[in-house]
C-alpha positions as a Markdown table, in Angstrom:
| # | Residue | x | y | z |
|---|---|---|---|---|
| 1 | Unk | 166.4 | 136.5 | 18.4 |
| 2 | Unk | 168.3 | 137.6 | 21.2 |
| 3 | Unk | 171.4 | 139.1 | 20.9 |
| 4 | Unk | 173.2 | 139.0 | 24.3 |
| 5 | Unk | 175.9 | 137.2 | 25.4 |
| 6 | Unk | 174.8 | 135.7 | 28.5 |
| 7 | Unk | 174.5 | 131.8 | 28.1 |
| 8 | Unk | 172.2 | 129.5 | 29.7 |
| 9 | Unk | 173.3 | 126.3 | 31.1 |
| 10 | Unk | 171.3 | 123.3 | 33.1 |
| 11 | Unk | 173.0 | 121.1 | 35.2 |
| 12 | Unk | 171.8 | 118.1 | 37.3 |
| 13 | Unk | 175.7 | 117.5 | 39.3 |
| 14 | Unk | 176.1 | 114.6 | 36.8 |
| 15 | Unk | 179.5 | 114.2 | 34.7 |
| 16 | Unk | 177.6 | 114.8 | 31.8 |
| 17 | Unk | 176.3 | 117.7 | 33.1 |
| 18 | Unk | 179.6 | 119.0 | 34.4 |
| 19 | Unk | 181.5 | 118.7 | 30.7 |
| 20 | Unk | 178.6 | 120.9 | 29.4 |
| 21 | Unk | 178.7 | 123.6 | 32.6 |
| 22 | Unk | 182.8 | 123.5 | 31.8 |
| 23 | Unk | 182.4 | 124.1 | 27.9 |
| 24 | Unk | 179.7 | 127.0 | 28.7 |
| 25 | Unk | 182.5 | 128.4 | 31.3 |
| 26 | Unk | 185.2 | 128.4 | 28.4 |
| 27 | Unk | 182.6 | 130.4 | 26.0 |
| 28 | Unk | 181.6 | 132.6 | 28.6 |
| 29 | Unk | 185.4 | 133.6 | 29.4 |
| 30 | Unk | 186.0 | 134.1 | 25.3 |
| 31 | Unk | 182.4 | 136.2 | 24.8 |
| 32 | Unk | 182.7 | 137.8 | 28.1 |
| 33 | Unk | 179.2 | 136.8 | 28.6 |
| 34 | Unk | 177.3 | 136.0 | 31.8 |
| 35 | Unk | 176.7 | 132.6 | 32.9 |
| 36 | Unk | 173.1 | 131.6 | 33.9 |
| 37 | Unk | 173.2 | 128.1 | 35.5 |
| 38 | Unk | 170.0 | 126.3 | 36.0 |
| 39 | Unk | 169.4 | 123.3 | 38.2 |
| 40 | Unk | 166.0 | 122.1 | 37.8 |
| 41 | Unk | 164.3 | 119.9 | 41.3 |
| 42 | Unk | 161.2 | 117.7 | 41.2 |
| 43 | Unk | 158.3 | 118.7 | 42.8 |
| 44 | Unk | 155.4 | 116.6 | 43.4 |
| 45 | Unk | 153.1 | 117.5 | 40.2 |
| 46 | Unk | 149.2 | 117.9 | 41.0 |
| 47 | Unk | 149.7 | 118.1 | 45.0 |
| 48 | Unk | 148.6 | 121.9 | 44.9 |
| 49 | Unk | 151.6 | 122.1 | 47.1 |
| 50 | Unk | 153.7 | 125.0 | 46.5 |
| 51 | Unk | 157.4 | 124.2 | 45.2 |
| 52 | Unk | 158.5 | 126.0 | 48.5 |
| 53 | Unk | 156.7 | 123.7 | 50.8 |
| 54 | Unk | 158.9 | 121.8 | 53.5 |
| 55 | Unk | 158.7 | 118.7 | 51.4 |
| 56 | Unk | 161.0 | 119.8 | 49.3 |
| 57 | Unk | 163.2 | 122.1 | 51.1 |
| 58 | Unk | 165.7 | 118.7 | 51.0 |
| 59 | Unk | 165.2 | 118.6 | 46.6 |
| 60 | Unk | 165.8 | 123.0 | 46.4 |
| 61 | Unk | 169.0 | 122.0 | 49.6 |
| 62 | Unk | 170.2 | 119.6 | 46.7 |
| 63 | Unk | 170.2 | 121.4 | 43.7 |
| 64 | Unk | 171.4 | 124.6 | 45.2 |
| 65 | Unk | 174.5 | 122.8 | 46.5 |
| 66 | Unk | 174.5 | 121.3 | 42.5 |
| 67 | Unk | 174.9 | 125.1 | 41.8 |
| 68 | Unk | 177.4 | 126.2 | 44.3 |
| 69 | Unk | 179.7 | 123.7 | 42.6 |
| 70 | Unk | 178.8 | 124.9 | 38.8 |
| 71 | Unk | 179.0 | 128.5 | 40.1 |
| 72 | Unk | 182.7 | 128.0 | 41.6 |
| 73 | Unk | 184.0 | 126.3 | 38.7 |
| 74 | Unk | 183.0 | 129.3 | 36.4 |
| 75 | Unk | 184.2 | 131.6 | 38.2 |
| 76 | Unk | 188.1 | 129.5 | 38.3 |
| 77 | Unk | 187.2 | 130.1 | 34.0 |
| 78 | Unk | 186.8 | 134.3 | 35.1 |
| 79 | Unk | 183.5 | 134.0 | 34.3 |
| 80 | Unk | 180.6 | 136.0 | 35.5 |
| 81 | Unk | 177.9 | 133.2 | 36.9 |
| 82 | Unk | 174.4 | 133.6 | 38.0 |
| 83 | Unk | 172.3 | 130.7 | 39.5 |
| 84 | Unk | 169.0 | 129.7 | 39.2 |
| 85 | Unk | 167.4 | 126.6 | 40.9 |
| 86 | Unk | 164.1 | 125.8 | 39.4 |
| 87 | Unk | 161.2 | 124.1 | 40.4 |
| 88 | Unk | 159.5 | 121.7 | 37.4 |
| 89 | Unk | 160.9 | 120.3 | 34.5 |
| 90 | Unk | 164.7 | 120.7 | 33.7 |
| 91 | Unk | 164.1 | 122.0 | 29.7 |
| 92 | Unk | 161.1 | 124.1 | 30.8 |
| 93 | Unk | 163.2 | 126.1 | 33.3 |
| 94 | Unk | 166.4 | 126.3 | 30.8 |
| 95 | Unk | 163.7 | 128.3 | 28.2 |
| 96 | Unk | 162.1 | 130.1 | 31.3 |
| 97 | Unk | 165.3 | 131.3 | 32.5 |
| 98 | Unk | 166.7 | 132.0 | 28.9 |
| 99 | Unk | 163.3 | 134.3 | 28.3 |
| 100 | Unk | 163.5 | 135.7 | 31.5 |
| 101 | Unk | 167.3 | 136.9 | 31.4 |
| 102 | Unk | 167.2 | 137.5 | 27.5 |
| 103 | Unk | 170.1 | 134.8 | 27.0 |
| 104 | Unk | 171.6 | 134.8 | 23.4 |
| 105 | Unk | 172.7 | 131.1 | 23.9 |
| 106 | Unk | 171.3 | 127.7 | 25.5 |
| 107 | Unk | 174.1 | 124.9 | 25.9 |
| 108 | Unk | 172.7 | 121.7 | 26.5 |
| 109 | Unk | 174.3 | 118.2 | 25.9 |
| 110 | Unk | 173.4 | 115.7 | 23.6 |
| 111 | Unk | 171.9 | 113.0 | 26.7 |
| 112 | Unk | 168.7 | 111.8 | 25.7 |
| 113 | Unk | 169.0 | 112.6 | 22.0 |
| 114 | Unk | 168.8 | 108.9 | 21.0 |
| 115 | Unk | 167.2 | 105.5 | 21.5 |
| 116 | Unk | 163.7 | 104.4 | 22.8 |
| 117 | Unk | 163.7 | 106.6 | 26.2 |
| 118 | Unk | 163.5 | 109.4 | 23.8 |
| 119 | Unk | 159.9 | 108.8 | 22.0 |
| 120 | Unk | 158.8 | 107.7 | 25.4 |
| 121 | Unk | 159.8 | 110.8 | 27.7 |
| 122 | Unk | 161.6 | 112.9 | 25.1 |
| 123 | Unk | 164.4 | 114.4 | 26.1 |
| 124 | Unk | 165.8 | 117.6 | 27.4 |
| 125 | Unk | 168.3 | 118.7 | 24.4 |
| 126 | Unk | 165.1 | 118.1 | 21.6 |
| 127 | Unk | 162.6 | 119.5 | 23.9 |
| 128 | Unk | 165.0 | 122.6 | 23.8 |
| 129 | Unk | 166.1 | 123.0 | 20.5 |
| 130 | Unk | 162.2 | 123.4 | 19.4 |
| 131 | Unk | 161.2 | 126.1 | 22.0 |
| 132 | Unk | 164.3 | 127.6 | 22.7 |
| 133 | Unk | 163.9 | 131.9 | 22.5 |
| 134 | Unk | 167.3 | 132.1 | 20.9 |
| 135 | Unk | 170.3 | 130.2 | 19.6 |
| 136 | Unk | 171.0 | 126.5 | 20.9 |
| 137 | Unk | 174.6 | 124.7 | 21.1 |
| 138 | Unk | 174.1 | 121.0 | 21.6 |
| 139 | Unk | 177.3 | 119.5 | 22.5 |
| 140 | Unk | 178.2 | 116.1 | 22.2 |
| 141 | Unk | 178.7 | 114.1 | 25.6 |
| 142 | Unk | 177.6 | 111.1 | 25.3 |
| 143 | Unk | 180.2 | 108.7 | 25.8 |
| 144 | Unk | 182.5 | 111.7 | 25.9 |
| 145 | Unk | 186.0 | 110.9 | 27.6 |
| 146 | Unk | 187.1 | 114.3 | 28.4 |
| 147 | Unk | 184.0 | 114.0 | 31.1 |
| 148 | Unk | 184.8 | 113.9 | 34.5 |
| 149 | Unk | 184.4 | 110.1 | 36.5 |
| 150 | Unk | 183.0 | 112.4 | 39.3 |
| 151 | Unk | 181.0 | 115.5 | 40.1 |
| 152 | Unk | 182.8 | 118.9 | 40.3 |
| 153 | Unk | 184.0 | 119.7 | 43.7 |
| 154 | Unk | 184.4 | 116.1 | 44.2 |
| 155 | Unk | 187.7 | 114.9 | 45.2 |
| 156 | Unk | 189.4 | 114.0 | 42.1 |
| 157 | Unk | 186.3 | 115.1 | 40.1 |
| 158 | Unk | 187.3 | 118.1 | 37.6 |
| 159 | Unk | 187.3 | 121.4 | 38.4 |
């Protein structure tokens, strides 16, 4: 298991998604750990296309702007930050980048833990907390009201 500080942190611009990227900020600033934040695009899945193809220069354009906005709000927490946007599947590039970077921690919320949609697609949090290279912090957000209405960098969103 890993023992490094930096933390790994997915975000998709949602307020769900925010509350989790703040939290990760505030652990980051106590540990003095990096942050790794990971925003995860679709790509058209057995095209042959390459993720980089101009088809989805407007799905990379999205999430990197997702990032600039995760990236500025841990920095305001005096937090070191790296981004990462990933082509694929949102949990598979969470454990890629935690591999690649040797991240002691994944912090995920808890969206997608329950219900039907779970057995029928799974979910991002479960998915990681079984292939995860090191130590995983689910926290809860569902139905959380310290989340944001909007997304960061919004106006009136947290920031």
């Amino acid at each position: 298991m890993p023992s490094s500080s930096a933390i790994v942190v997915g975000t998709d611009g949602s307020p769900t998604a925010g509350a989790v990227v703040r939290r990760a900020a505030r652990l980051a600033h106590i540990t003095g750990g990096l942050v790794h934040v990971v925003s995860a695009y679709k790509t058209l899945a057995g095209t042959g296309r390459a993720p980089f193809a101009p088809s989805f220069a407007a799905e990379r354009a999205d999430a990197e702007e997702i990032l600039r906005e995760a990236a500025d709000y841990v920095r305001s927490e005096q937090a070191d930050v790296k981004t990462h946007a990933v082509p694929g599947d949102p949990a598979d590039a969470l454990i890629a980048v935690a591999e690649t970077e040797d991240a002691g921690m994944i912090v995920v919320g808890d969206v997608g833990m329950s219900g039907r949609r779970r057995y029928l697609m799974g979910s991002v949090p479960d998915k990681i907390s079984h292939h995860a290279p090191c130590n995983v912090l689910i926290l809860r957000t569902a139905g959380d009201p310290s989340a944001p209405r909007r997304r960061m960098g919004e106006e009136g969103g947290s920031q």
